[in-house]
Steps between C-alpha positions, in 0.01 A plus 500: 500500500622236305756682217587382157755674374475294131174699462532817412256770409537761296281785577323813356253767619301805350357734689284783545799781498852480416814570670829602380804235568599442803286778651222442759206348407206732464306502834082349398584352196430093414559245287276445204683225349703163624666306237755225635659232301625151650868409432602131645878358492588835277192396229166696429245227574203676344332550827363893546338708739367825337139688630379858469430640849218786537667824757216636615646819379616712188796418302760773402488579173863480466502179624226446204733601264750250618236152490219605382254380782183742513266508804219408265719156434493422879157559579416125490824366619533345876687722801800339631324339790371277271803331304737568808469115585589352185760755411674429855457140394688540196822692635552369865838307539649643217764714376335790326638733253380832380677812348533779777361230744455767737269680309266158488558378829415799663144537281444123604589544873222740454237336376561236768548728774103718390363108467657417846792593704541138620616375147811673581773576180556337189871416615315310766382252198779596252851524481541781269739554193527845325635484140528895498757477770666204331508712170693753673738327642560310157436848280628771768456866429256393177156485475324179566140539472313186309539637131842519547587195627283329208762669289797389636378166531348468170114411640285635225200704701437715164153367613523689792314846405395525833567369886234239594563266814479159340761559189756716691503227761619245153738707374633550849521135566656454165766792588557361872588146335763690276638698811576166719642338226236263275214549323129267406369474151218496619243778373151624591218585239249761622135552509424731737513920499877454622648317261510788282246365179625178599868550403720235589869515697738404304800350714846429459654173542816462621706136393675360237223374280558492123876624578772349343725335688889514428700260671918581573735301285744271650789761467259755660442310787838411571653903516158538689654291773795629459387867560326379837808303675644831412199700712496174760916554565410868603206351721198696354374232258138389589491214192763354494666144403263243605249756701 
């Protein structure tokens, strides 16, 4: 396999029963929804994967409650077998990221294991990232589920009235960005059921754009220098004189 680490791809499934998280991953269900977003060199490029996948069985209707996908929805969508190509097409070599990765992986390794135990493991394809564990170790003893981390990173998802594949994949890719330290302007309009009535994601850039700048006086700079021969004589000065 020929990796790209630059390309990542942030990842979202729905699916025909939910589990709490963290727990085990209820035994018969499938996905019913892939949306995956592209991110190159830490930008959004625009590029998508998103499809609606028909089970071959009944959805929960808690899980219902949670994206509202009906059965009647699926009947005319294709089975996995059918995209499985050009989905493995758009994540192989990449680093993929998706909230409680587990939870996804495991539904994936699934689908690939019922089309044919051969394919192997998405980890055979993927190296795989998991922002929920990341949000842990960054918010520890707090909860980190997507909402939340919106919040604290000031992602506007009021557009988000309910989990769909496609747009939880955006916001994530807009809160990984923020997490690792940068973040894209760039921002998706939607068409399609999952895009919420076509509600846009609002991002946050992070720069220095339309800031104004205030540059040190003369006098300023010259105690600043001061104050770091100062740190330098006690050997714990990273910037100083001529550095």
């Amino acid at each position: 396999m020929n990796a790209n680490y630059n390309k990542i791809i942030v990842l979202d499934t729905e699916t025909t029963g939910i589990n709490r998280e963290g727990g085990p991953v209820n035994v018969g269900h499938k996905i019913i929804e892939i949306g995956a977003v592209e991110i190159v060199n830490r930008k959004l490029t625009g590029n998508y994967f998103h499809v609606y996948i028909k089970p071959d069985r009944k959805i929960d209707l808690k899980a219902i409650a949670v994206h509202g996908i009906t059965d009647i929805f699926l009947v005319d969508k294709p089975k996995y077998s059918v995209i499985h190509k050009e989905f493995l097409e758009f994540i192989k070599g990449t680093e993929l990221v998706a909230h409680n990765a587990p939870f996804d992986v495991s539904f994936i390794d699934g689908e690939f294991q019922a089309l044919d135990p051969k394919i192997g493991k998405i980890e055979d394809y993927c190296r795989i990232t998991d922002t929920l564990a990341m949000a842990k170790q960054i918010f520890p003893g707090q909860k980190n589920n997507l909402d939340i981390l919106c919040e604290r990173y000031g992602i506007d998802n009021s557009h988000r009235t309910m989990h769909g594949a496609l747009l939880d994949a955006k916001i994530l890719a807009d809160v990984y960005l923020l997490m690792t330290g940068g973040q894209t302007t760039l921002a998706f309009s939607g068409t399609d059921k999952n895009e919420q009535d076509g509600g846009e994601i609002r991002r946050v850039e992070i720069g220095t754009k339309g800031l104004k700048i205030i540059h040190a006086s003369a006098d300023e700079l010259i105690e600043h220098n001061s104050q770091l021969d100062i740190i330098e004589k006690k050997g714990s000065c990273l910037w100083g004189n001529g550095r």
